[in-house]
One Martini backbone bead per residue (centre of mass of N, CA, C, O) as a GRO file, in nm:
protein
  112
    1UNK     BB    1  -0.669   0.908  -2.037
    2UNK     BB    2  -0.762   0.806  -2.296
    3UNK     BB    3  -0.493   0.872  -2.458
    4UNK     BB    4  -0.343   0.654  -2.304
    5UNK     BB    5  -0.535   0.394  -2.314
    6UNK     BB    6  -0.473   0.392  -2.681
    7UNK     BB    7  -0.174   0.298  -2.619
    8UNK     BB    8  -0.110   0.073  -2.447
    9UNK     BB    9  -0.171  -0.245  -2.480
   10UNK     BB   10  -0.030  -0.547  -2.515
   11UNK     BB   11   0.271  -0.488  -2.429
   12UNK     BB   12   0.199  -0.383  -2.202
   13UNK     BB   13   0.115  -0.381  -1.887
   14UNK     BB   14  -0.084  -0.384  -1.705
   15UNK     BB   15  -0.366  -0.158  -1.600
   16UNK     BB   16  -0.377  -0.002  -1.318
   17UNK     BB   17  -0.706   0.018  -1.177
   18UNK     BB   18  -0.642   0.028  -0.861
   19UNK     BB   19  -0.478   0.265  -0.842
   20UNK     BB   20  -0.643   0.484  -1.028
   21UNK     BB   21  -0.901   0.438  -0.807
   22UNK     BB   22  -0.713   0.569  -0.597
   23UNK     BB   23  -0.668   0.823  -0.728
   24UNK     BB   24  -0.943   0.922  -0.715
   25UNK     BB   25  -1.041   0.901  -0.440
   26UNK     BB   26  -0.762   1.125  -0.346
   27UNK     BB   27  -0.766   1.336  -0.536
   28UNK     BB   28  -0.843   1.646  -0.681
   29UNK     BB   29  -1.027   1.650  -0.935
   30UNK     BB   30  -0.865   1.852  -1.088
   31UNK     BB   31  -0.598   1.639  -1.062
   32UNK     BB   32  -0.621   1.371  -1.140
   33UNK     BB   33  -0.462   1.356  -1.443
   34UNK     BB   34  -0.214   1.431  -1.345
   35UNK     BB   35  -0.150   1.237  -1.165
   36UNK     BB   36  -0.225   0.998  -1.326
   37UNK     BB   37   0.009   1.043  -1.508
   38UNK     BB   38   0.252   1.040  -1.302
   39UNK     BB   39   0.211   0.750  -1.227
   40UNK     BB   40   0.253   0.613  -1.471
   41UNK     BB   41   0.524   0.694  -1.520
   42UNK     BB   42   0.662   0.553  -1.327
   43UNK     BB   43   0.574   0.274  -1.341
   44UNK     BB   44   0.687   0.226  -1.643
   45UNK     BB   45   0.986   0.252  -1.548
   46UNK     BB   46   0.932  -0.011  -1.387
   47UNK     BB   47   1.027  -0.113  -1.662
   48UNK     BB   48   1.294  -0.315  -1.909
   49UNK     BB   49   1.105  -0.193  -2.173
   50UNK     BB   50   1.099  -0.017  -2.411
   51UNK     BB   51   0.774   0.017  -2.445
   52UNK     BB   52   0.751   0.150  -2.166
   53UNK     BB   53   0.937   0.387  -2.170
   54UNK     BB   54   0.768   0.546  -2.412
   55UNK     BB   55   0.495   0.546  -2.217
   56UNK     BB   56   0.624   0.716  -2.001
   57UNK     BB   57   0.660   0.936  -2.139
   58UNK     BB   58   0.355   0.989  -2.266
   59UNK     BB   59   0.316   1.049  -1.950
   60UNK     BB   60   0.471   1.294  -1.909
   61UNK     BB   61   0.383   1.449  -2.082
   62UNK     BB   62   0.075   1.493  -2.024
   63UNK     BB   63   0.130   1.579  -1.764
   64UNK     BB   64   0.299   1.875  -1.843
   65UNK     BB   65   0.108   1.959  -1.950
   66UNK     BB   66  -0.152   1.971  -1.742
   67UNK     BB   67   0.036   2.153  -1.563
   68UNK     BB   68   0.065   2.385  -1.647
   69UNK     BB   69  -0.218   2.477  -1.706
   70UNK     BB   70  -0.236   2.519  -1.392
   71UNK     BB   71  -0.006   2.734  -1.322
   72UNK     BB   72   0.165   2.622  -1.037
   73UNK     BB   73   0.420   2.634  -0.859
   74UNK     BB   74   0.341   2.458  -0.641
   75UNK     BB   75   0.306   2.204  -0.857
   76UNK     BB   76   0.621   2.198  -0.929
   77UNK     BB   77   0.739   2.177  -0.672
   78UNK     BB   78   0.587   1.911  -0.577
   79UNK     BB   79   0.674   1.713  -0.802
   80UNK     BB   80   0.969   1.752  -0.781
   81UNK     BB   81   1.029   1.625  -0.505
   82UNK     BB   82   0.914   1.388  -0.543
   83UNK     BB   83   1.097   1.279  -0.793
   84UNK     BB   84   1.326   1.280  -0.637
   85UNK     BB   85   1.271   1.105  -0.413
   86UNK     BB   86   1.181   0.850  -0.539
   87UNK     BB   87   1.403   0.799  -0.719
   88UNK     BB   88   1.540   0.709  -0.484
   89UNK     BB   89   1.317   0.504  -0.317
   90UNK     BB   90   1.075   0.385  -0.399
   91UNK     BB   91   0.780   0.411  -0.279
   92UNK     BB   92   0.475   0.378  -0.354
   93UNK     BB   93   0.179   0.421  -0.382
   94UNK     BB   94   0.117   0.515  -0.061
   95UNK     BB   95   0.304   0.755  -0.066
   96UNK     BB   96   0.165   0.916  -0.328
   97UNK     BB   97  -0.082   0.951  -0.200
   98UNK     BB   98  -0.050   1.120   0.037
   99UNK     BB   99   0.075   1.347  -0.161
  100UNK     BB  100  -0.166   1.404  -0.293
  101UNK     BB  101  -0.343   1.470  -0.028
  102UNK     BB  102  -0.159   1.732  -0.019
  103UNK     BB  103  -0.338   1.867  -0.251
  104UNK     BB  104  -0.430   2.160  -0.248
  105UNK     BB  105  -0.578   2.463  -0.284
  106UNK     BB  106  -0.487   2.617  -0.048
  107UNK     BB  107  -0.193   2.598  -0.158
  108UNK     BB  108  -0.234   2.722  -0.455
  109UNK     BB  109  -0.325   3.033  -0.304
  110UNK     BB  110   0.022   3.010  -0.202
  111UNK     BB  111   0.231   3.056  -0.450
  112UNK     BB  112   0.562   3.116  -0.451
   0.00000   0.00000   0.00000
């Protein structure tokens, strides 16, 4: 998270740190920044602004690095499917918390 923190700036949106502060209280701490790299990734993508969509790239970037390094099939195929619905209706928050709330270790540890 530092590392997007030092390039955030003051071109783009506020950064949501009650939405960030609410990741952090529902994800499994192991999952933190994976979590948080991905819904900033969604967030910035919902501005027509080129800054902010090139920081949500690099915040995708960030993702997929943490999300390898996890190197879980079953959480490449939950947060794709998740990006798949989002993608068709913009759930926002609540639904993304849920989602992150549903990622055990327990489901981790039967990896398709």
């Amino acid at each position: 998270m530092n590392s997007i923190m030092e390039v955030w700036g003051d071109a783009a949106p506020a950064f949501p740190e009650a939405d960030i502060s609410e990741i952090a209280g529902r994800s499994a701490p192991e999952y933190y920044e994976v979590c948080c790299c991905f819904y900033l990734f969604r967030y910035l993508h919902g501005f027509d602004l080129p800054r902010t969509t090139l920081l949500g790239d690099y915040c995708f970037a960030r993702f997929s690095r943490l999300l390898a390094d996890l190197d879980s099939v079953y959480l490449n195929n939950a947060f794709a499917r998740y990006l798949r619905e989002d993608t068709a209706e913009n759930a926002g928050l609540c639904k993304y918390l849920n989602f992150i709330e549903g990622l055990s270790e327990n489901d981790i540890s039967t990896d398709e």
